[in-house]
N, C-alpha and C positions, 0 to 999 in steps of 0.2 A: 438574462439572469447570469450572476456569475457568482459560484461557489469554488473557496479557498480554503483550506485548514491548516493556514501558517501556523497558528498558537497551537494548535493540535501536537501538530508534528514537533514543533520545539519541545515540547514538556514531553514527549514520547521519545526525544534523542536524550534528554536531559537526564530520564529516571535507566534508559538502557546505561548511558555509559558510566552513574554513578553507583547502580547497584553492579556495574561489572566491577567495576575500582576497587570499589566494598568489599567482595567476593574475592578479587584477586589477592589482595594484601591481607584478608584471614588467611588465605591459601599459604601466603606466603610466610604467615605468622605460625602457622602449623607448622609449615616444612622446618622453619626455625628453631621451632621448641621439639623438636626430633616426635611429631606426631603425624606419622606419615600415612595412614591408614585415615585419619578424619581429613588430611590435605587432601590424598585421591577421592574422597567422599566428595570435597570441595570443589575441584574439577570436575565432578560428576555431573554437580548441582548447575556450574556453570555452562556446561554442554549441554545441559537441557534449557538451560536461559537462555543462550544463545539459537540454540535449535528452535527453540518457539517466536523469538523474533525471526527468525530467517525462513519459519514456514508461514507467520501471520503475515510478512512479505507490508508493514506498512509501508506508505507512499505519499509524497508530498501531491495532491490533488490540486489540481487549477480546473472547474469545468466553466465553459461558457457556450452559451446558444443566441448572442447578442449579433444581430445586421448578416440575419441568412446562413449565419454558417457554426458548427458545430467546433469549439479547441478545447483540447482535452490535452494538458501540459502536466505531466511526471516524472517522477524519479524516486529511487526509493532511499529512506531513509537512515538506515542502518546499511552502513556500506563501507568496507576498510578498504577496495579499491579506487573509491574514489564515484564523484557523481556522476552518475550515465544518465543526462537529460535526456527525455524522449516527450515528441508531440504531436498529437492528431489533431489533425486540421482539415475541412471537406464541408461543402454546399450543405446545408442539410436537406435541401431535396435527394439526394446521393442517400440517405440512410434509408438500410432495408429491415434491419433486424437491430437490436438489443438484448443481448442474452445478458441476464444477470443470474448468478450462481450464487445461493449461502450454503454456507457450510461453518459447524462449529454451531450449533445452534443460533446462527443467522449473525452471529460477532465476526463473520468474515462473510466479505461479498468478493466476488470478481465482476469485471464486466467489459465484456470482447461487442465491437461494431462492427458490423457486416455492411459495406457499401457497395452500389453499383459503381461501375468504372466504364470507362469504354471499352477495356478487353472482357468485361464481364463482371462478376462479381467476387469480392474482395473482402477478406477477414483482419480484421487488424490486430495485432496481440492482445491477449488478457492483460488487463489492468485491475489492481485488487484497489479495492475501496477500502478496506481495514482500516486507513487513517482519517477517515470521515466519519463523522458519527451520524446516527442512523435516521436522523430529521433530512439531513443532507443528500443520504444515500436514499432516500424517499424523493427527493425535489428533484434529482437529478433521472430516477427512474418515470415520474411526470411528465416530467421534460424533454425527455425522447420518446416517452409513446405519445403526447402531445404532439411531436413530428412528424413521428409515424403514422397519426390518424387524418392527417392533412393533405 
């Protein structure tokens, strides 16, 4: 099974960077018309649009459980330095644990894999599922306890 949320992701860079645009050039409409007190309102509003994308932390998901092994390919979305590709890759016999986290009343998920290794056992970073919508983030919580019970 392989679950993607390309179209997700696109419409969720789409509406960030045009309601930032929007945002910015009121801002900058304020400052011009000497109304400097609804400008810094303006910025306000914006540090909090920004703040809420940068704590919902979406992310481009790739998950697969196809020919024995487990790839879990990300990166996140909103990002002004630039893309930091990252991917999990491992046997799925290797998988010990599945934590998944919501929070936000369940419109945010994380989800960290615990493998064995040969030095022992191993956590891999959190990865937020927020850019998955929640049939997906179902299929894929399936699909590793379905590993796990084998």
């Amino acid at each position: 099974m392989t679950i993607k949320n390309t179209e997700k992701v696109s419409k969720i860079k789409k509406i960030f960077f045009l309601v930032s645009i929007l945002i910015a050039l009121g801002i900058l409409a304020l400052f011009l018309l000497n109304h400097v007190m609804y400008a810094l309102a303006g910025l306000g509003i914006f540090s909090m649009w920004y703040l809420y994308f940068h704590v919902a932390d979406y992310q481009y998901i790739e998950y697969s459980d196809d020919a024995d092994k487990i790839i879990l390919r990300y990166y996140k979305v909103i990002s002004f330095t630039g893309k930091a590709y990252n991917s999990i890759e491992f046997p799925q016999y290797r998988l010990r644990k599945a934590l998944f986290e919501n929070s936000f009343f369940g419109n945010l998920s994380d989800l960290t894999l615990v493998i064995k290794t040969d030095r022992g056992i191993a956590e891999y970073p959190t990865v937020s599922l927020a850019g998955l919508n929640i049939e997906d983030r179902k299929r894929i919580q399936e699909s590793l306890n379905s590993i796990l019970k084998t």
